[in-house]
Every structure is written in structure tokens, then in C-alpha cells.
C-alpha positions in Angstrom: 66.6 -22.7 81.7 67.2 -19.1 82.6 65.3 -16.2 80.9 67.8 -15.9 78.2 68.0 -19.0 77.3 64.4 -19.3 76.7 64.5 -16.0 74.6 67.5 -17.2 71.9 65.2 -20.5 71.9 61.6 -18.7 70.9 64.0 -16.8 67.8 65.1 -19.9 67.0 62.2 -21.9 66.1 60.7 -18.6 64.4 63.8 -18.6 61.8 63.1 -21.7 61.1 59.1 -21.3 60.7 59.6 -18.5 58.2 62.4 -20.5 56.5 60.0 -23.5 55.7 57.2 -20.7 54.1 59.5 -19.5 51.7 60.5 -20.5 48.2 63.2 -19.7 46.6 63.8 -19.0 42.8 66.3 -21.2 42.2 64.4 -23.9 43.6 61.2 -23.3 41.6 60.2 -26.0 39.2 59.3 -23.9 36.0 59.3 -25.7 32.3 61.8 -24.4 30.2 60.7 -22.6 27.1 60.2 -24.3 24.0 62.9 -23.0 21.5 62.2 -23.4 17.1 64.9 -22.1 14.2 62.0 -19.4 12.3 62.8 -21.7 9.0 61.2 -24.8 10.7 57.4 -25.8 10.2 55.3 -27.3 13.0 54.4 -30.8 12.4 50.6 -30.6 12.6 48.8 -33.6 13.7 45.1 -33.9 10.9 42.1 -32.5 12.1 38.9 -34.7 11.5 36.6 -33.6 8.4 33.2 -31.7 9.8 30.0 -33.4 9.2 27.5 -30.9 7.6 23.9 -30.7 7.7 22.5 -28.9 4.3 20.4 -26.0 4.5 17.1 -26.8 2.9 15.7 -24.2 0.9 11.8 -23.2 2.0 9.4 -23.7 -1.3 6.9 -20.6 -1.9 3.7 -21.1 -0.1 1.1 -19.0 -0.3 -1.4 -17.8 1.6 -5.1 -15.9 0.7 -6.7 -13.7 2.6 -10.5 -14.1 3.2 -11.0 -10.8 1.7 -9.4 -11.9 -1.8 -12.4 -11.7 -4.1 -12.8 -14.9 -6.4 -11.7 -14.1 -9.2 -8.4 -12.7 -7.7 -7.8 -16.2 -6.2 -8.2 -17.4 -9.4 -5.4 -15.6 -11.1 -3.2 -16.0 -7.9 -3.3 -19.6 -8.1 -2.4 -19.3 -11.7 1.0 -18.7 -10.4 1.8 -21.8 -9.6 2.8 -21.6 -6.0 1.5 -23.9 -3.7 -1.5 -22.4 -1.3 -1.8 -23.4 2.2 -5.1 -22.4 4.2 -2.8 -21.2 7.8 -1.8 -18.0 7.4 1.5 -18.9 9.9 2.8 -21.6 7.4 3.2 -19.5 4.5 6.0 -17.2 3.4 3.8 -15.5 0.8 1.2 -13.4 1.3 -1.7 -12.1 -0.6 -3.7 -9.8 1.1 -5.6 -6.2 1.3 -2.5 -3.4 1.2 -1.7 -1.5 3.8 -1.4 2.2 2.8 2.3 2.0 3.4 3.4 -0.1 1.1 5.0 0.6 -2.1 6.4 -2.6 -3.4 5.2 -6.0 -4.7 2.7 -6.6 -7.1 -0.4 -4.8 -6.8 -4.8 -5.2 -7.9 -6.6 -3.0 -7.6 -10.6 -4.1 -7.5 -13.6 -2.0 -7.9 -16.8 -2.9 -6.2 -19.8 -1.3 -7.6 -23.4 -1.0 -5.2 -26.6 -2.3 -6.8 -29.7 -2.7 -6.4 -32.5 -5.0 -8.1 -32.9 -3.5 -11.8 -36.6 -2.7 -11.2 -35.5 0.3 -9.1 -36.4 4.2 -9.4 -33.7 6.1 -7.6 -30.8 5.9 -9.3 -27.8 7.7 -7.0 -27.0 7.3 -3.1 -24.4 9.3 -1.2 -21.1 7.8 0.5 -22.7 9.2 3.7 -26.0 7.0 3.2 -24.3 4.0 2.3 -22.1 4.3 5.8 -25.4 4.5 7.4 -27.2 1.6 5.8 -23.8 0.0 7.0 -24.8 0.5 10.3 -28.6 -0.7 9.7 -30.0 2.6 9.3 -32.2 2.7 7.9 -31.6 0.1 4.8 -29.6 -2.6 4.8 -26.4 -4.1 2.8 -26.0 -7.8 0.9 -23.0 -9.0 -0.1 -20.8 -12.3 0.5 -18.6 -12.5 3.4 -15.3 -12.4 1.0 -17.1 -8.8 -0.1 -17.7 -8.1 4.1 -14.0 -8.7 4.5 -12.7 -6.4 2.1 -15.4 -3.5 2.6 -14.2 -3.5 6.3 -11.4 -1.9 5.2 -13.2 1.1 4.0 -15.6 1.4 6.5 -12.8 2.4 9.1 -14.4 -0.3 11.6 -17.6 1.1 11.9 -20.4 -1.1 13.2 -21.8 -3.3 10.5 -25.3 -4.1 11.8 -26.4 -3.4 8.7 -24.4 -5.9 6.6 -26.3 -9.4 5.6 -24.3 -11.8 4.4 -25.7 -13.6 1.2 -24.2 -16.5 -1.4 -22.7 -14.6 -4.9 -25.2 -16.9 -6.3 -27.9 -15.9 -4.6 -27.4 -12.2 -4.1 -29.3 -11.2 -7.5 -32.6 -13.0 -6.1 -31.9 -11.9 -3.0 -32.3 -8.1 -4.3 -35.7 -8.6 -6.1 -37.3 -10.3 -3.4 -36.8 -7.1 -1.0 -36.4 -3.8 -3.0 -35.8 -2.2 -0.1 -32.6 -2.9 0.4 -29.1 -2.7 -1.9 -25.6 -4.4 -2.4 -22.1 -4.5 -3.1 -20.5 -6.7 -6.0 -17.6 -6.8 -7.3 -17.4 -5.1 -10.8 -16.9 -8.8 -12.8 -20.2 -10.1 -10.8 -22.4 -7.5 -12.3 -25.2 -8.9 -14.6 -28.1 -7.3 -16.4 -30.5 -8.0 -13.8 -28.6 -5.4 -11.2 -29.1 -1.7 -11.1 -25.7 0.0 -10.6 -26.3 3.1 -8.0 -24.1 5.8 -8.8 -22.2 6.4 -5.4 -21.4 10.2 -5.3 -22.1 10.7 -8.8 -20.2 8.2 -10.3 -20.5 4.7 -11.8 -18.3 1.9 -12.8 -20.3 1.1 -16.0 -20.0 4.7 -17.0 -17.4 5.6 -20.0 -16.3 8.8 -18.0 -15.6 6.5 -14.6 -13.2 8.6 -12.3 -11.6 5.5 -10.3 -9.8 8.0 -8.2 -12.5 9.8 -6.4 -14.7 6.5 -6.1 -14.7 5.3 -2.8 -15.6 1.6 -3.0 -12.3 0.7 -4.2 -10.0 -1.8 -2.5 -6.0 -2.8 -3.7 -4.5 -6.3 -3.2 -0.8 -6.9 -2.7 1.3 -9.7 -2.4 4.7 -9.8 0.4 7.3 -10.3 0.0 7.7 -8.2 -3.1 10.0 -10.6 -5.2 7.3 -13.2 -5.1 6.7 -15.0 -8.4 3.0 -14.3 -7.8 1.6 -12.4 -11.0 -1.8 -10.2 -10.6 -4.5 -8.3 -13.0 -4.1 -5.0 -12.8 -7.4 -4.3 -12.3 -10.7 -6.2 -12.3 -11.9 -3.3 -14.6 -10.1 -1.9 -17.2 -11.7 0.8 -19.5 -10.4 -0.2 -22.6 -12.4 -3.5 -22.1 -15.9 -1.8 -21.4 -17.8 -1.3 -24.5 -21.3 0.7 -24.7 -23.7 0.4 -27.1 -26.5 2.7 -27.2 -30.3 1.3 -29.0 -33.2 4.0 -30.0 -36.4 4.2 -31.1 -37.9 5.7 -34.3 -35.7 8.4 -36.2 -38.0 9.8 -38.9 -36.4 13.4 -39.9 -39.9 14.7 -42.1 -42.8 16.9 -41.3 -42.7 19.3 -38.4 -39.0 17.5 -37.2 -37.9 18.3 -40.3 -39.0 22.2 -40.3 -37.7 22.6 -37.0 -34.1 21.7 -38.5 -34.9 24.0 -41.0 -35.8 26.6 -39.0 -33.6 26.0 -36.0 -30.4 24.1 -37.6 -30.0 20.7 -38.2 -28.7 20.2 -35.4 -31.3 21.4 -33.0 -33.4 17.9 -32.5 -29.7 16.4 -31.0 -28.7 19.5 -28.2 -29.9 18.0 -25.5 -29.5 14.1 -25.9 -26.2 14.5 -28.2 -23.7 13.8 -25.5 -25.8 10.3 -24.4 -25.3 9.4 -28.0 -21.8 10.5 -28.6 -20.7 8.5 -25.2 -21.6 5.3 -26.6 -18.9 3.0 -28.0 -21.7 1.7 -30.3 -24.6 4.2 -31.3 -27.8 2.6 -33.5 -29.6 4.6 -35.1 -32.9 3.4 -36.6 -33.9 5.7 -39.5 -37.0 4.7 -41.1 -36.7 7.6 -44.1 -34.8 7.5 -47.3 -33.0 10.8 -48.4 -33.5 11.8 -51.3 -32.3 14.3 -53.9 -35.3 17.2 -54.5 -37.0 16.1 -51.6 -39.8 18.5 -50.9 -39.9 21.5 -48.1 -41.1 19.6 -44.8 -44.7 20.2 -44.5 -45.6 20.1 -40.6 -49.5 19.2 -41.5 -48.7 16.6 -44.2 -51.2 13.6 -44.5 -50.0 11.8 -47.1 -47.7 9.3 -45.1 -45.2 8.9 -47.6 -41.7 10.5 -46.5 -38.0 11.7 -47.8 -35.4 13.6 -46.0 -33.4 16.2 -47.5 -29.9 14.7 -47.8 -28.2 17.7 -46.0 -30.0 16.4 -42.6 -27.6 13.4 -42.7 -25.5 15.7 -40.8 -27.8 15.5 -38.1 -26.9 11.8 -37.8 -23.1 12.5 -37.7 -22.8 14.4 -35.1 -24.6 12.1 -33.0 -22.1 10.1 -33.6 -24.1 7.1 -35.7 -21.8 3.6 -35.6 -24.6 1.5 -37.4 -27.5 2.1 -38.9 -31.1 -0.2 -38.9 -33.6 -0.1 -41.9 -36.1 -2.4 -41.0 -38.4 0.8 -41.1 -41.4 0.5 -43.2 -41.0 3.8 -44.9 -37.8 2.8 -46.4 -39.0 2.9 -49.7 -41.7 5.5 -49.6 -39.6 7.7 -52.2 -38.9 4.8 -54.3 -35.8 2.3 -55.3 -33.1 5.1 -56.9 -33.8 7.2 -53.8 -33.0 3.9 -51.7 -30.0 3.3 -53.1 -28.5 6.8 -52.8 -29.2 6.4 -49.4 -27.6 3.2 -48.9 -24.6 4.5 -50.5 -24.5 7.5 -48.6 -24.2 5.0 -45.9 -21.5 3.4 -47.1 -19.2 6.5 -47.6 -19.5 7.0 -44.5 -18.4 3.9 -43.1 -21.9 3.1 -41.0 -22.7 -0.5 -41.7 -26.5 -1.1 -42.0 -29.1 -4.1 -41.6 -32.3 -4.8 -41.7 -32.8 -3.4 -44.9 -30.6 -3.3 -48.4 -30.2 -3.4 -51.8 -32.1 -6.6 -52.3 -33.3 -9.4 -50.3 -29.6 -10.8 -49.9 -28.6 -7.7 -48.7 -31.2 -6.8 -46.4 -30.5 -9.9 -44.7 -27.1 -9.9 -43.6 -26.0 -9.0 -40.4 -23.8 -5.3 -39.8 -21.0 -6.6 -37.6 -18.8 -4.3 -35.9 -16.1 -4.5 -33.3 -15.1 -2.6 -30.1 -12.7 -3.6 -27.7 -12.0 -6.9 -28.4 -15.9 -8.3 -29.0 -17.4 -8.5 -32.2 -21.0 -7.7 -32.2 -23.9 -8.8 -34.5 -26.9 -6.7 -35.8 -29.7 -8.4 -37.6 -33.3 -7.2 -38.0 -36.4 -7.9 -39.9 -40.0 -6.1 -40.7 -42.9 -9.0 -40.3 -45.7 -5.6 -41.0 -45.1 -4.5 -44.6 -46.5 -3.2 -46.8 -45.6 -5.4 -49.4 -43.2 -2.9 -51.3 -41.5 -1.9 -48.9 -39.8 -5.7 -48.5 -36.5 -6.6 -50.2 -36.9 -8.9 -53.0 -34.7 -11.6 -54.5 -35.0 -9.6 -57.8 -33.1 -6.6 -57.0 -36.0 -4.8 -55.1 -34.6 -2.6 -52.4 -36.2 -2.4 -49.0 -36.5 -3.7 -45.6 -35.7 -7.6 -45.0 -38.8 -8.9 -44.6 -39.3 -11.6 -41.8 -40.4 -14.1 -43.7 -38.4 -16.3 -45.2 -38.7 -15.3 -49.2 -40.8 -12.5 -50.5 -43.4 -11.9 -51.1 -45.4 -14.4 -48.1 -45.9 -12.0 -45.2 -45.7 -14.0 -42.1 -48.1 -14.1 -39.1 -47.1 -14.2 -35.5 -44.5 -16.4 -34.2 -44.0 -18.0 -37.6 -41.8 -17.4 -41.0 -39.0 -16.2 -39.1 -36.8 -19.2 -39.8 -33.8 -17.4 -41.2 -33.3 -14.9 -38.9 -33.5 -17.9 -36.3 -30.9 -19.9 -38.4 -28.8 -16.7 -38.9 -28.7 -15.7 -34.8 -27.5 -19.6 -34.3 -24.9 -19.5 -36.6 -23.6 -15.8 -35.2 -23.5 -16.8 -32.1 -21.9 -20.0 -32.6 -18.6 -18.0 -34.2 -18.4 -15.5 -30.9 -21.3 -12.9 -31.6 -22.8 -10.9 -29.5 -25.9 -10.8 -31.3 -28.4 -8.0 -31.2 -32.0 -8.3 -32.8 -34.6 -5.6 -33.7 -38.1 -5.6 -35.2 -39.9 -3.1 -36.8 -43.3 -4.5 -35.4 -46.6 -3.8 -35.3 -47.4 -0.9 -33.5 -49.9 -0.9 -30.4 -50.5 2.1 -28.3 -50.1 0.6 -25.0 -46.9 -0.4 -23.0 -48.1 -4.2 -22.8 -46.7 -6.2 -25.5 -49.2 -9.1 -27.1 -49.4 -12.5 -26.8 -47.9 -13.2 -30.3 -45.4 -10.2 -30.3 -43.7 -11.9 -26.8 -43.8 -15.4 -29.1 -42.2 -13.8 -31.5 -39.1 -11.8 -29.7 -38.5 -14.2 -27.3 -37.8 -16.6 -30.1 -35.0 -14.6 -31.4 -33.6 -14.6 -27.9 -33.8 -18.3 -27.9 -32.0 -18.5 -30.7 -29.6 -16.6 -28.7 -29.8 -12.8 -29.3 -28.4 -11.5 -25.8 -30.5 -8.1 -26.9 -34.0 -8.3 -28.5 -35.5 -4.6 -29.7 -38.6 -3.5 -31.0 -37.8 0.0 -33.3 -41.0 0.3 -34.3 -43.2 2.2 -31.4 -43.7 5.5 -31.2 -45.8 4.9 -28.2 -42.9 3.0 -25.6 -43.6 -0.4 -24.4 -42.5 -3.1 -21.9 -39.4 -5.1 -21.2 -38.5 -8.3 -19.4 -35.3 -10.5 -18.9 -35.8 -13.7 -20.6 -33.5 -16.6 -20.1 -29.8 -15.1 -21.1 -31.8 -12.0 -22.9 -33.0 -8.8 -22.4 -36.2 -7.7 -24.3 -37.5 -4.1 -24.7 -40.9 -4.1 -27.3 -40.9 -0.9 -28.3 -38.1 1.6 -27.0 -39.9 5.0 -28.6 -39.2 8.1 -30.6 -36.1 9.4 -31.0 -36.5 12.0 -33.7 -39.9 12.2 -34.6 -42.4 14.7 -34.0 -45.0 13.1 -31.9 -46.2 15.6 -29.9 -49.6 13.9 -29.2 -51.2 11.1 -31.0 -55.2 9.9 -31.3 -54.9 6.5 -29.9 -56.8 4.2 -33.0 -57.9 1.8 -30.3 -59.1 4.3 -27.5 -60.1 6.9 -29.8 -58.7 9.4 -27.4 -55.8 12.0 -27.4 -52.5 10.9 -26.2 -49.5 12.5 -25.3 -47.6 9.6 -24.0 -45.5 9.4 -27.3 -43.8 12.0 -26.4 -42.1 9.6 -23.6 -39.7 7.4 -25.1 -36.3 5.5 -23.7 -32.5 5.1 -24.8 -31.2 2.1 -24.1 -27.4 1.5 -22.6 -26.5 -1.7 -23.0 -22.6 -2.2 -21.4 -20.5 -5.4 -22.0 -17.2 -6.2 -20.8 -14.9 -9.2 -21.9 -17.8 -10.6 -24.2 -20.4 -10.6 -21.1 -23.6 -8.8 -20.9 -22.7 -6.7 -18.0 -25.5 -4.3 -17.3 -28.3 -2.1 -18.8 -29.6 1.3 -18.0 -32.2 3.1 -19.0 -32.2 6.7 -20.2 -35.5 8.6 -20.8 -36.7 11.2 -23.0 -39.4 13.7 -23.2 -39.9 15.3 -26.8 -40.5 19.0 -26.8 -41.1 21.3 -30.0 -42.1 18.3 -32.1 -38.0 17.6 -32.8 -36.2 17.7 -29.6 -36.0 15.0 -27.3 -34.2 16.1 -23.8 -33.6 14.1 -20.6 -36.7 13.7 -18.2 -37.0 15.7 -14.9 -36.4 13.7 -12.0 -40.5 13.9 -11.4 -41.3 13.0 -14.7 -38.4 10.0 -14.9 -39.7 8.4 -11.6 -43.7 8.7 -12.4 -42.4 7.2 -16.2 -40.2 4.0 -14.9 -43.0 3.4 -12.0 -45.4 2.9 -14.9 -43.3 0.8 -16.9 -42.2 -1.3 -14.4 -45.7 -2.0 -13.2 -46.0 -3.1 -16.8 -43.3 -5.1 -17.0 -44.7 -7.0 -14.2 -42.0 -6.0 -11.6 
């Protein structure tokens, strides 16, 4: 094959190489398109009916911090809700609030620090608390719910100085080691606790600034819509009632020329304010008034009284709520002098006991209410003299102790009606307070027969047993429910110095005397505190320097056996 021939053959089988590569359009297999008139509808084949799975709807369950104070959980589980002990399986939560949050229901709960009642120093600093925090140098009790919640005001300092003690046991706990203190929650005070102001303030106090105290801590419940309903507070104001108890008010002799002299007014300028505070104020005012009562004679002998009727205004501007009469001068200016007084009383809207028109009316109780509690006065006068009891007959006096005129009872007998009466008070919802114009001993240990005798009115169940009758103060004790004071003092009465008829000596320790604040809150006995008193001028009590306070409760304590 010559060169040419092999050349046309090589262009050849390219042609044909290319050729078989090569589609062309017209050969293409392509579908035709799918033509429809617009009017037409598709004819759709039925789709199968999904299967679906509900959505079940989470119930509320609620979960408690540690922190939660008891009474708290109490009212959360009110609700309703169902509570669950892991904090990850609930959807509702109650808890200490964080400072940013402004929804949701909200409690806030104020903690108060104590110490066992028998204690002197009555205010600590925020700064010493932190440092008894820390262990130095006192120590803290309180239950670990209390730990959880304070930890949050602490700001994570070290708490070596927390102990953790049962609610039920922290009261014990306090007595057996003075030395140390504790923080409640306001609803577990009781009686036997001394509330410590903490910068100057203090939860049983009438003018309690909750915003500047520092041992508060507020609850809150997520998420906000949460059908979880809260108290407020576990204090509110309107539910704390104080009632003030004094000694003997006796506005004659050198008392008596002072107001004269100085106003009527004058005995009242420095204790007036502890007075006017209380919700409650007794008075117990041993002297009639009477109309053409004599000038006040400062070095009178004769021991038979009257007050000048314009001196009542003494007693109103202390602001007196109820008025005792057990005194056994009550009838010293005899029965139409007794009566004016009684009704000089009743214009003015002070209920009185203890003492009355007749025996009848000595004997009932003086009831009056404050927020929300009824409380009960009764008092009776086991010393005499004779005519100075109430009689059956329409003799006005003082109810005497016995059970009918004119048998005077001996110790720890004929007091069956005040007994019977105290029962029966307390049985409807009382709070029932009992005084006794006693005998009067000139030494703060009370006798055998005198404890006999108080004690039984606090078994009847008198939550506060008083003894009005001693110018020369006496003893306490808590006994069973009760708190019992023998012999509380002077008030007004010008007792400068007194020659002891057992000891034969001078004494000025009648000058000393105590007002007694006695605060309740949703009918509970809540706490007691002791104000004390040193009489100046023969008429004015005022408040006891911090020396003379600490040297007076030092002594009485000892004698109260504490």
C-alpha cells in the first residue's frame, strides 16, 4: 500500500471514531411533556391518616430548699402541689431570692438573735455577730435549715463559729452555756429567750425598722405563675401586741407635792414614752381620788391616802388601757370617794379589776382586745384589812382572795374562785393575766407560801402571774407555760429610802423597781423584757444607767436562781 493510501485510510477510521461519540438531537430519547387544559383537576391518589402521639402535660412539682424555714414549708405545701425531695425533677421552685428577681410570689422572714433570758447585755453589733460567725470569740446555735438561709447573709464567710442544734433543743441549749447566743426565726421565739437588739433594733419592738435590719432573708417561688401562695411575712406588726405591767402607783405625800410643785406631769418625763409604746399599759393605782382631798403632806404618818382628782391626768398621758385595784388603800377615803373613782374610770373608757363596786364587781375580769387576741385581767388582795375588801352588800373595795367576805384566807388556800375564773377564761381563748396585791417582804426572795400561792394561778393557766404589791422588787421564774414576777416595784411612789421592819436598817433599794414588757403575737406568749427604773426626787422614776441596770439584773437573777 503506497504512502497515500495509508494516509486516506488513517482519516478514514477517525471519521468514523468521532461519528460513533456523537449524539445527535434528533436521535435523543427525551419524554414528551405532560400537557393538561387549566379547567382540569388532578386526580389525587389518598394520603394515609398520621398516627399522633399526645403531648402530656407536666403536673406542678415542687421543690424546697433546705433553707425554707418550717413554717414556710408549711404554708407552701398548703398549696396543694405535689413536693418532690430532687431538686432536678421539679418544675417549681421555692427557694432563697436572688437579688435580681422581681417576679413571683415573695416572704420575707425575719430572724431575730437571742440569747438565754438570764442575760445582762442586751445589744450586739452586726460586726460582732460576723465575728462570732467565724468562732471569735463566741459562738452561734441555730438549726441547719437556719445555717442555710443565714449563709446568704454572711456573704460566704467562714462559719467556724456556727453549731448546729435541734429547734427543740436550742432554748436549753442557751441556758446551759451563757456564753454563747442564737439565731431563730421570729415565730420560734418564746419567753425563755432574750432577744439582742442587733444594731439597735429588735423584732419584738413596736418601732421595728425591717429595712435597716440585717438578719432578714426573702423567699421566692419560679416560675412566677406558680399556683404556690406565700405569707407575706412571718412577722407582721399589726399582729404584735405589747402589754406593759407596773408596780405600785400611789400619787400622795411627797409624789403628790412634787406634781404640785413641778406639774402633774413631772413623775412620767422620763418613763412616759415606755408606757405610751405599749399596746396594753396597767396601771396599778392603789389611791382613791377624791373630791377636797387634802394638800399632799410629804411627812404624813397617818397611812390613809386620797389623790386630788386633777392628778388623773397624770394617768392619761401615760397612756393607761386598764386599771388594777387590788390595792389595799382603795378605800382609805371611804365608799362615795370609791365610787367617784370608779366612775371616773368608766368615762374614760379604762376597764378595771381587782377591785369594784361590790364583791360582784371586784371580781370580774377587765377584758380587752388588741390585734386580734382578747386578753383577761383578774386580781385579788389575800392581806386586807378587812374594809378595804368588796362585800356582797354593796361594800366597795378590793376583791378579796377569798372566796366570800369577810374570811381572810391564809397561804395557798381560799383562792378557789379566782382559780375557777382563770379555767373558765382560758377555756373561751384568754390570754389571762393575774396580779396580787400580796404581802410585802423586803427582800427579792419570794416565800414558801407566796410561790404556792402564784404558781397556782399559773396552773390554772394565767400565762402572766404579777405581784403589785412590793415596793421593795422581788424575784421571778418561768413556771410551766407561765411567767411569774413577785413583786415588780414602785412606779409612782415616793420611796426614796425605807427602814427595813425585818432588818431594822435603812434601805434604799425601793428606789429600784422594773416594768415589765410582755409581747404576744397570734395568741402566743412571745417574749418578755425587762425595763428598770431608779426613782429620783421622791416622784420620778427614769431608766437605769447601764452600771446601775447590770449590777440590778445580776442581783436579781442570782435570786431568781439563774
Amino acid at each position: 500500500m503506497t504512502l497515500r493510501s495509508r494516509f486516506l485510510l488513517w482519516i478514514f477510521l477517525l471519521v468514523t471514531v468521532l461519528s460513533a461519540c456523537s449524539v445527535s438531537p434528533q436521535s435523543a430519547q427525551v419524554p414528551a411533556p405532560v400537557t393538561q387544559p387549566v379547567s382540569a383537576s388532578p386526580t389525587l391518589s389518598p394520603l394515609p391518616a398520621p398516627t399522633l402521639t399526645p403531648t402530656a402535660t407536666r403536673s406542678p412539682a415542687l421543690w424546697i430548699s433546705p433553707a425554707v424555714p418550717e413554717k414556710l414549708r408549711i404554708a407552701a405545701r398548703l398549696s396543694g402541689i405535689s413536693v418532690v425531695e430532687n431538686q432536678q425533677e421539679a418544675n417549681v421552685w421555692l427557694e432563697v431570692s436572688s437579688k435580681s428577681q422581681t417576679e413571683g410570689p415573695k416572704s420575707e422572714w425575719i430572724y431575730a438573735l437571742v440569747a438565754a433570758f438570764p442575760t445582762v447585755r442586751d445589744s450586739v453589733t452586726f460586726e460582732e455577730l460576723k465575728a462570732a460567725w467565724s468562732g471569735a470569740p463566741a459562738s452561734v446555735l441555730m438549726t441547719p435549715e437556719t445555717f442555710e438561709a443565714m449563709k446568704t447573709i454572711f456573704d460566704g464567710a467562714t462559719a467556724s463559729g456556727v453549731q448546729f442544734v435541734s429547734a427543740e433543743g436550742l432554748t436549753d441549749a442557751l441556758w446551759q452555756n451563757r456564753a454563747t447566743w442564737a439565731i431563730v426565726p421570729f415565730e420560734q421565739l418564746n419567753p425563755k429567750l432574750k432577744v439582742l437588739e442587733l444594731d439597735g433594733l429588735s423584732p419584738l419592738r413596736k418601732d421595728f425598722d425591717a429595712a435597716r435590719y440585717p438578719l432578714k432573708v426573702t423567699f421566692s417561688v419560679t416560675p412566677s405563675g406558680s399556683a404556690v401562695s406565700l405569707p407575706r411575712t412571718n412577722r407582721s406588726p399589726q399582729k404584735l401586741v405589747t402589754v406593759v405591767m407596773t408596780g405600785v402607783t400611789a400619787l400622795v405625800r411627797a409624789t403628790a407635792l412634787k406634781m404640785e410643785e413641778k406639774g402633774i406631769l413631772y413623775p412620767a418625763q422620763d418613763v412616759r414614752d415606755w408606757l405610751l409604746e405599749a399596746d396594753i399599759t396597767h396601771i396599778s393605782n392603789e389611791i382613791p381620788f377624791a373630791v377636797g382631798c387634802p394638800y399632799p403632806n410629804p411627812n404624813q404618818r397617818r397611812l390613809i391616802f386620797c389623790s386630788d382628782p386633777r392628778y388623773i391626768e397624770l394617768l392619761e398621758a401615760i397612756g393607761t388601757d386598764v386599771v388594777e385595784l387590788t390595792g389595799n388603800h382603795f378605800q382609805d377615803w371611804g365608799k362615795q370617794a370609791t365610787l367617784y373613782t370608779l366612775e371616773m374610770y368608766r368615762q374614760r373608757g379604762w376597764p378595771y379589776f381587782g377591785g369594784g363596786a361590790d364583791l360582784a364587781d371586784a371580781q370580774k375580769p377587765a377584758i380587752v382586745e388588741r390585734g386580734g387576741m382578747k386578753f383577761a385581767f383578774i386580781g385579788c388582795n389575800p392581806v386586807g384589812p378587812q374594809f378595804a375588801w368588796a362585800r356582797e352588800d354593796g361594800w366597795p373595795g378590793a376583791a378579796p382572795c377569798g372566796s366570800a367576805w369577810p374570811g381572810k384566807p391564809k397561804g395557798g388556800s381560799g383562792y378557789e374562785w379566782m382559780v375557777d375564773e382563770i379555767a373558765r377564761l382560758k377555756a373561751e381563748g384568754y390570754i389571762v393575766i393575774a396580779t396580787f396585791q400580796y404581802f410585802e417582804y423586803y427582800s427579792p426572795d419570794p416565800r414558801p407560801w407566796q410561790q404556792a400561792d402564784f404558781r397556782r394561778m399559773a396552773d390554772a393557766g394565767a400565762v402572766v402571774v404579777s405581784g403589785s404589791q412590793a415596793h421593795y422588787s422581788q424575784a421571778m421564774e418561768f413556771y410551766g407555760n407561765a411567767f411569774i414576777h413577785y413583786g415588780l416595784g414602785n412606779l409612782f411612789f415616793d420611796q426614796m429610802g425605807y427602814d427595813n421592819p425585818s432588818s431594822g436598817q435603812r434601805t434604799t433599794n425601793t428606789r429600784r423597781a422594773f416594768i415589765v414588757r410582755h409581747v404576744f403575737y397570734e395568741g402566743r406568749h412571745l417574749g418578755v423584757e425587762l425595763l428598770t427604773t431608779m426613782l429620783e426626787d421622791y416622784a420620778r422614776p427614769r431608766p437605769m444607767t447601764p452600771e446601775e441596770r447590770q449590777t440590778f439584773l445580776e442581783e436579781y437573777f442570782r435570786a431568781s436562781g439563774w
